[in-house]
C-alpha positions in Angstrom: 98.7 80.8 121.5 100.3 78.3 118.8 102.2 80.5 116.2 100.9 77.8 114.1 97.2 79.1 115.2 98.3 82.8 114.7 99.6 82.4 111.6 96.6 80.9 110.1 94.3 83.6 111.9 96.3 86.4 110.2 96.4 84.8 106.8 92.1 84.0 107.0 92.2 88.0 107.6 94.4 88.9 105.0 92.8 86.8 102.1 89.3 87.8 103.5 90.4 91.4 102.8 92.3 90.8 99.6 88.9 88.6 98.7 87.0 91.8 99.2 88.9 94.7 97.1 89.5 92.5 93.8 85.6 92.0 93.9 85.2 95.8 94.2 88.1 96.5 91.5 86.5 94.2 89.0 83.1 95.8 89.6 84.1 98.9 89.5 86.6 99.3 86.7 84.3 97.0 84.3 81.2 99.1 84.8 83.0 102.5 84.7 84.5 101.5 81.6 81.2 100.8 80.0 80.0 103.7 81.1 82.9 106.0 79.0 82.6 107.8 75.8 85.6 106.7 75.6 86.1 103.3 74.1 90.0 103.5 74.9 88.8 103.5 78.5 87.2 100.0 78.3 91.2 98.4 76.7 92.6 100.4 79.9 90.4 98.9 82.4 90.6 95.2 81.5 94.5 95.7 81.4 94.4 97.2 84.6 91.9 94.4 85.8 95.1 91.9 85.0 97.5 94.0 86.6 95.6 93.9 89.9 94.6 90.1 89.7 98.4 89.0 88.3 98.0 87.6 85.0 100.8 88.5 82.4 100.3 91.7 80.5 99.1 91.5 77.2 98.8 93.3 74.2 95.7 95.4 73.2 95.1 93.6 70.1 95.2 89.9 72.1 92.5 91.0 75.1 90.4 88.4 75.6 87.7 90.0 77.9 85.8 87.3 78.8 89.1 85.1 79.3 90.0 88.4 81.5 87.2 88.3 83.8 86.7 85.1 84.0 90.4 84.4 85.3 90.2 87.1 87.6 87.4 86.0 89.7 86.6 82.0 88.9 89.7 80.1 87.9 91.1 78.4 90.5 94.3 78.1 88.9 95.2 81.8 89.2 96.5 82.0 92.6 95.4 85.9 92.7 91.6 85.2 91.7 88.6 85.6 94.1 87.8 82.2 94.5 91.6 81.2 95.3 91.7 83.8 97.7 88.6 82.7 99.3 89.7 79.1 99.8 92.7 79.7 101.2 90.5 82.1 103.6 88.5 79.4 104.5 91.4 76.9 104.7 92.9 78.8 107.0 90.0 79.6 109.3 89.4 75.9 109.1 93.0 75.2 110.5 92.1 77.7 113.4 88.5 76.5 113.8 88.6 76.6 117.8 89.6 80.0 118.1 86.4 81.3 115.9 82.6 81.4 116.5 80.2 78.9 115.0 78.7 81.9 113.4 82.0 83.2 111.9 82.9 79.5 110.6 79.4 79.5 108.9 79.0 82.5 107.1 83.1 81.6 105.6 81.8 78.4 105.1 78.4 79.3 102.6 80.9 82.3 101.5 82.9 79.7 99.5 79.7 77.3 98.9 78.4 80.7 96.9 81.8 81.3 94.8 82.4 77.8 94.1 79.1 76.9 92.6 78.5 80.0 90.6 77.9 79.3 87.2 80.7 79.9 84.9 77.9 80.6 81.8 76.0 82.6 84.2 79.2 84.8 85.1 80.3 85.1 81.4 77.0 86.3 80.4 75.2 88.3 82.6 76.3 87.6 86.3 78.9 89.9 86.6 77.5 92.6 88.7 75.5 89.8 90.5 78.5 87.5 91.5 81.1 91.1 92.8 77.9 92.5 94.8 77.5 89.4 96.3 80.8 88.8 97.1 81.6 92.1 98.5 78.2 91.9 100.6 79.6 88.3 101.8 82.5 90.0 103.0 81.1 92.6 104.7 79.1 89.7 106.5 81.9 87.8 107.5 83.7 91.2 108.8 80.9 91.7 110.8 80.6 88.1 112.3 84.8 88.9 113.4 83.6 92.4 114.9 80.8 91.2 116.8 80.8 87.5 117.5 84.5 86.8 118.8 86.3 88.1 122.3 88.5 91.1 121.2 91.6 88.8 123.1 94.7 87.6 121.2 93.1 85.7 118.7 91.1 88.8 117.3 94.0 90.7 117.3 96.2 88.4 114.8 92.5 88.5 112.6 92.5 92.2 112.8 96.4 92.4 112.3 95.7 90.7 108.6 92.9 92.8 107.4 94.8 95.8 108.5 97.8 94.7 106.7 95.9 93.8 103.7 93.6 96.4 103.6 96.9 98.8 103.1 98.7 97.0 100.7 95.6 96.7 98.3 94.7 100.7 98.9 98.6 101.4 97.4 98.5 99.0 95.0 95.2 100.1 93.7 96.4 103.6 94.2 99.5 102.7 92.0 97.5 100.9 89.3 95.1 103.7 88.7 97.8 106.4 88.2 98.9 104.4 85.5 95.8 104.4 84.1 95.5 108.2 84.0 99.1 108.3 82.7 97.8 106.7 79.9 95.0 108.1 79.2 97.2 111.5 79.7 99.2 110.0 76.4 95.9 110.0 74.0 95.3 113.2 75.0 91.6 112.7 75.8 91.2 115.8 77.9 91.2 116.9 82.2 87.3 115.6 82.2 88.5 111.8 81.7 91.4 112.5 84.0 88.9 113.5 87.0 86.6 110.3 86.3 89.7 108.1 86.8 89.9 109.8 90.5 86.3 109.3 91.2 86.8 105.5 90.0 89.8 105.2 92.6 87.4 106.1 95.0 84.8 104.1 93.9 87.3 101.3 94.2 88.0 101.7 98.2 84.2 103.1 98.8 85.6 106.4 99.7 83.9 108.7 97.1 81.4 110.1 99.5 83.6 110.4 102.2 86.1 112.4 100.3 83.8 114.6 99.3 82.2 115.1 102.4 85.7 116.1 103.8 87.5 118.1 101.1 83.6 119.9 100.4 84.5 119.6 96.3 84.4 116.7 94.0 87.6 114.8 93.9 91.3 115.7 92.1 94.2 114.5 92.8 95.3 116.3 95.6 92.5 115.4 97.6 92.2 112.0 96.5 95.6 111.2 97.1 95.6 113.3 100.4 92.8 111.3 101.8 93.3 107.9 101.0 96.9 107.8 102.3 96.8 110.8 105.0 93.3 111.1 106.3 93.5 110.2 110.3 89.8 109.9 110.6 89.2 107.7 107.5 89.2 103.6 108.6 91.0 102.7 104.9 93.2 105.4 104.6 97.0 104.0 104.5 98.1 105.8 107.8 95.2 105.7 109.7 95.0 101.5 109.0 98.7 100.9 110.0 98.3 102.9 112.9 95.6 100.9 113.9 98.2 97.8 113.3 100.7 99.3 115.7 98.2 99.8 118.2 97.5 95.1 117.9 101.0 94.7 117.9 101.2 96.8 121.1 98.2 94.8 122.5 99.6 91.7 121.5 103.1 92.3 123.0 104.2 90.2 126.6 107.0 92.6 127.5 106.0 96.3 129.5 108.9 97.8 128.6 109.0 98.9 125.0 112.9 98.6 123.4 114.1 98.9 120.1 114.3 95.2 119.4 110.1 95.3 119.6 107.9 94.4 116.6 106.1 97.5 117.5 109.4 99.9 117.5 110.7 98.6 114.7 107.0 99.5 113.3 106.2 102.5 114.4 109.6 103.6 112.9 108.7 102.2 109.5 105.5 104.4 109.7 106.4 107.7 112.0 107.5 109.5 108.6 104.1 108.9 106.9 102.7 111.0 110.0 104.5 114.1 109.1 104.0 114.2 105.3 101.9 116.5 102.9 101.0 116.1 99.7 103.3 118.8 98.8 106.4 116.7 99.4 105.6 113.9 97.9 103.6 115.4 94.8 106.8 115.4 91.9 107.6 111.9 93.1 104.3 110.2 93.9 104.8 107.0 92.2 108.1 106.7 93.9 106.4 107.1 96.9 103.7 104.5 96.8 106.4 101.8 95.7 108.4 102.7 99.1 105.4 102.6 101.0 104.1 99.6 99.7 107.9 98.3 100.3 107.5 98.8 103.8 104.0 97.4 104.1 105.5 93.9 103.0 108.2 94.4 105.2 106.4 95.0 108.5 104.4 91.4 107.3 108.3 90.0 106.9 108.4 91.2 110.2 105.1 89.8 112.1 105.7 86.3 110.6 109.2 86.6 111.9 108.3 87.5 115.2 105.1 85.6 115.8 105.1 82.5 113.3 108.4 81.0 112.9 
């Protein structure tokens, strides 16, 4: 295969999956928020609404919400917002058109014709809910069309390598941004209850609320939140249980049967061994610390696919 060809395969999968959780974020944090008896809560979640979509912080007395929301998902010149990540999906799977389905192509194709015609007065006013829902069941779609409608050869395996990447990087960093969140709300001393809702909206945020509960047998705290969205092995979004999955392509993808330390997939399974062998308990005093390191190396094993693969 063309690294060219890889490279575009495993960016289409990346902003597909980055498409996907800033959709869910938005949805979930805005709603949630509205929801509070808190109105405090409502100022937290737009600021962390443009911490997650990269617009500059600003001050509570200069939020804009409507400015807020609407950069987040419909201005094409934020390079973070849902409709830029969604072209460059589609510009990307248009550069690797041969190596997809027609089905795949389509379904990218009216994924972006949805987005980029939705009415900016319709969004600011009431289509909020109705442009994330569709945009998260559009993903879901297009997921399905890589699952089911491609061979599971090399070119599947640079898709799947993206979303795998992605998906972990957006888990920590949403991870990250919501402990900030309760470490505010920690500061106006609003009580454990509001504490507790901002784990249930972390879940919320990677569809995991049910699951968690379904494992742990207890609504959600920190320990088991934290527990099972970075440790859980039988979880599909959990931070471990995705990267291993991303050893496991890189493995696939590699020519050479003898596995040395100068292999993408040693150098990887280094980076991520540790994570296998934590507990919450070790890493509980130093949590944030620990999300910035693994987020660190997250970036770094994508320094090291393009390195390997696409130069």
């Amino acid at each position: 295969m063309l690294s060219r060809v890889a490279n575009h395969l495993y960016w289409m999968g990346r902003y597909l999956e980055r498409t996907d959780h800033l959709a869910r974020y938005i949805n979930v944090e805005y709603f949630s928020s509205l929801d509070s008896p808190e109105p405090q809560q409502h100022v937290i979640a737009l600021k962390s609404i443009i911490d997650m979509t990269g617009m500059p912080p600003v001050e509570d007395q200069d939020l804009n919400e409507e400015e807020i929301l609407v950069t987040a998902a419909l201005d094409d010149k934020n390079p973070v917002s849902i409709i830029s990540s969604l072209y460059a999906c589609r510009e990307n799977a248009r550069s690797a058109r041969e190596s997809l389905s027609k089905e795949l192509w389509e379904a990218i194709n009216n994924f972006y014709i949805f987005v980029s015609s939705y009415p900016v007065d319709v969004y600011k006013t009431r289509g909020l809910f109705d442009f994330t829902t569709h945009v998260m069941q559009h993903c879901a779609n297009v997921r399905g069309r890589i699952m089911f409608t491609l061979m599971h050869d090399i070119s599947w395996q640079f898709i799947h390598m993206g979303l795998l990447v992605e998906r972990s990087a957006q888990i920590v960093r949403i991870m990250i941004s919501k402990l900030n969140d309760i470490e505010e709300l920690k500061k106006l001393k609003l009580g454990q209850y509001m504490e507790a809702q901002q784990y249930n909206i972390l879940l919320d945020c990677v569809e995991a609320k049910d699951m968690c509960h379904k494992y742990y047998s207890n609504w959600p705290e920190r320990h088991a939140t934290v527990d099972f969205l970075l440790f859980n092995p039988y979880f599909p979004k959990s931070v471990i249980r995705s990267l291993q999955k991303l050893k496991q392509s890189l493995e696939k993808i590699q020519t050479e049967r003898m596995v040395s330390q100068k292999d993408i997939s040693f150098q990887v399974g280094k980076l991520i061994a540790p994570m296998e062998y934590v507990e919450f308990s070790d890493i509980e005093a130093d949590l944030q610390n620990f999300l910035e390191d693994t987020l660190s190396k997250i970036y770094l094993i994508s320094d090291l696919i393009a390195k390997k693969y696409f130069s």
